[in-house]
C-alpha angles and dihedrals in degrees: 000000000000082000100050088054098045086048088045079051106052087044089057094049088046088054100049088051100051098049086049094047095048080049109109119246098251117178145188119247098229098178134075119211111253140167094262092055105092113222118202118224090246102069137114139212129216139147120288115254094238130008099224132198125192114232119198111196119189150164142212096192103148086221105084093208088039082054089057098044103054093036085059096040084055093058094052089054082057105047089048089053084042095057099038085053087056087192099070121066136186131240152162133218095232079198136338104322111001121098114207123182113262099257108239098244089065084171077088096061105103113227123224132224108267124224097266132051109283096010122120126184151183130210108218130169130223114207137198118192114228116222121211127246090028120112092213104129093122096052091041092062093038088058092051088049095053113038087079095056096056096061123091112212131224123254107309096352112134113195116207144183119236124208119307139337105269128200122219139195128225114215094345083179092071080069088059099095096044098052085057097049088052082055091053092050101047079043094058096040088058096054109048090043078062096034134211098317085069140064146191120231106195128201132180101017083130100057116104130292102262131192138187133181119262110190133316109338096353129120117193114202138201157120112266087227124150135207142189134198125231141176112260096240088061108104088179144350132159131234 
């Protein structure tokens, strides 16, 4: 019998992996374009995967357990009026950058100390996705603004909106090949414009895929490389 647990167990825990691990990356575009953020030639632009605004949802029921309940009664409201819109959609940042789906037993999310004595909090996200070629930005963000107001939350529960709206990326790796090739092609451009007594010596072209947000719903997206151009005689030179 012991057996048979440990190996229900394992399976579950098999199981749990498995569905996290066929989950796509999907990330948040923490950084604003900005004049100090160098962008190479070779980039492209093209609309975020998700426009994303963090929710936080607290209460300052005096009851510690009452606190619990009606946070969590809360977040099923909101995952029913999440799944009768069709277009929202709820999440978590599992740290820093990564979202991550809100699980469906959402009794297993921990709750944090508020600011003030007897309060207890979470921190969940409500996503839209954003779809390319639609110039949608305005109804996007009035959809994020007003999903929270239509729900009606339980006993002392208080619903928030915290900072911004975001914009996130799902796999930007799968953009890695087709920022080099824009690379190889503004290299050889160069190079035949200043013909065979000139070359291009590239660095940087290895370094990681980077993005940054351009505008509303925008995500520019490139390889912080450099080049120089040199005439071909030269066997090395410094910069």
């Amino acid at each position: 019998m012991k057996k048979q647990t440990v190996a229900m167990l394992l399976a579950l825990l098999l199981a749990s992996t498995a569905t996290v691990a066929d989950e796509p990356e999907e990330l948040l575009v923490t950084t604003l374009r900005t004049e100090k953020i160098t962008i190479p030639g070779a980039s492209f632009r093209r609309p975020a995967d998700y426009l994303l605004q963090q929710i936080k949802v607290s209460n300052d029921s005096p009851d510690e357990k009452a606190r619990k309940d009606e946070i969590m009664q809360t977040l099923r409201l909101m995952e029913n009026a999440a799944a009768r819109d069709k277009g929202t959609e709820l999440a978590l940042l599992a740290d820093s950058r990564t979202v991550v789906p809100m699980k469906p037993d959402i009794a297993a999310l921990k709750l944090a100390r508020g600011n003030r004595v007897d309060t207890s909090e979470v921190t969940v996200c409500i996503k839209v996705k954003i779809v390319p070629g639609a110039s949608n930005a305005a109804a996007l963000f009035e959809r994020l603004k007003s999903f929270p107001n239509s729900i009606k939350p339980a006993g002392r529960t208080a619903i928030d909106v915290s900072g911004n709206p975001e914009l996130t990326i799902i796999n930007p790796d799968q953009y890695r090949e087709q920022a080099i090739k824009l690379y190889a092609a503004d290299s050889r451009l160069v190079t035949s414009a200043l013909g065979a007594d000139y070359r291009v010596v590239t660095k940087g072209i290895d370094r990681q895929l980077q993005w940054v947000r351009d505008g509303l719903i925008n995500v520019l997206i490139y390889i912080p490389y450099e080049y120089d151009v040199i005439p071909t005689h030269v066997t090395s030179y410094s910069r």
